[in-house]
C-alpha positions as CSV (number, residue, x, y, z in Angstrom):
1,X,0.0,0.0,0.0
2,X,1.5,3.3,-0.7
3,X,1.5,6.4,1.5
4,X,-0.2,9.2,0.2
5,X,1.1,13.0,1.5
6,X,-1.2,15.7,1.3
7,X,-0.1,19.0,-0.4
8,X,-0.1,22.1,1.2
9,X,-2.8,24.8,-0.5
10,X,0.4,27.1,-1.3
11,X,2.4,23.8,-3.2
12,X,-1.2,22.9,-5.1
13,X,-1.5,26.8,-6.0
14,X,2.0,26.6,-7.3
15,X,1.6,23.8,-9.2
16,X,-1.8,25.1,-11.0
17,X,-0.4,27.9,-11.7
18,X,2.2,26.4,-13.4
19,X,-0.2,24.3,-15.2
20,X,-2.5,27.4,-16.6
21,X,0.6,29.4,-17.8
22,X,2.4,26.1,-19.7
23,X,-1.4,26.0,-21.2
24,X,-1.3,29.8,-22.2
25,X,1.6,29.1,-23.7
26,X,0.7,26.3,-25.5
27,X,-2.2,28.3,-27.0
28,X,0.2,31.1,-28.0
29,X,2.7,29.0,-29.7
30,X,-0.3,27.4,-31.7
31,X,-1.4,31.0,-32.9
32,X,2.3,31.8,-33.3
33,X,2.4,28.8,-35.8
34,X,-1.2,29.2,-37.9
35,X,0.0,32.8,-38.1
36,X,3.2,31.7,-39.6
37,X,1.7,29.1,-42.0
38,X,-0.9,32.2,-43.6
39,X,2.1,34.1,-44.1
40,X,4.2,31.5,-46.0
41,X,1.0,31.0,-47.9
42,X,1.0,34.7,-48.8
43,X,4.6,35.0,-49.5
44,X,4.1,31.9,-51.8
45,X,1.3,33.8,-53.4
46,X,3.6,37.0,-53.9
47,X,6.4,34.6,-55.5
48,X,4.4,33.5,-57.3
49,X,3.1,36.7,-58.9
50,X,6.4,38.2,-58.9
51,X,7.5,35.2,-61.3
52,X,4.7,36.1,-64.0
53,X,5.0,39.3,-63.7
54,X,9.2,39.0,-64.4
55,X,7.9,36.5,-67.1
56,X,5.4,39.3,-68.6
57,X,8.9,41.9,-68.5
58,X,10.8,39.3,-69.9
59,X,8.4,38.9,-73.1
60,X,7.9,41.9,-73.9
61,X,11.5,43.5,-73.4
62,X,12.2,40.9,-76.2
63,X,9.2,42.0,-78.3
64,X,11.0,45.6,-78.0
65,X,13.9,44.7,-79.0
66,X,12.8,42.0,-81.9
67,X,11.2,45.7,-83.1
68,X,13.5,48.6,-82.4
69,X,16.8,46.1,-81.7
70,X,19.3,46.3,-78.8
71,X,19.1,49.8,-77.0
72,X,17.9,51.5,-73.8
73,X,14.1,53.2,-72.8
74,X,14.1,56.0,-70.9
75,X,11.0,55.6,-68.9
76,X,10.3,59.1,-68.0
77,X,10.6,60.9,-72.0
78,X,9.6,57.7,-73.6
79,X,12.6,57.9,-75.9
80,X,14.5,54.7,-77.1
81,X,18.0,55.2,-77.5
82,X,19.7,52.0,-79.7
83,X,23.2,50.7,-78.3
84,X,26.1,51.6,-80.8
């Protein structure tokens, strides 16, 4: 038969509130963690569109220069300036 000691009110108290903030900060972490996996979604998202959209520059800088051949555009006059 085994002997059972009683805990003091002060050791139980103790002991709970260990218990309540290891489950607070269980909860947290599991926020912490959904939080991260939306953002790795969204960052995949924004790859994702940053890809076409480098695809979509890609294109049509060649289509430019298949027309007007190998130069420069000056973005703000609109001017094309071919390479010498």
């Amino acid at each position: 038969m085994s002997t059972k000691i009683k805990l003091s009110e002060e050791e139980l108290k103790q002991l709970r509130d260990f218990q309540d903030k290891q489950q607070v900060l269980t909860l947290n972490l599991g926020s912490v963690d959904i939080q991260k996996a939306m953002l790795e979604g969204q960052r995949s998202t924004i790859l994702d569109k940053f890809a076409d959209l480098q695809e979509e520059s890609n294109k049509t800088a060649k289509s430019l220069q298949d027309k007007y051949g190998d130069g420069s555009i000056n973005l703000e006059s609109g001017e094309f300036t071919l390479s010498k």
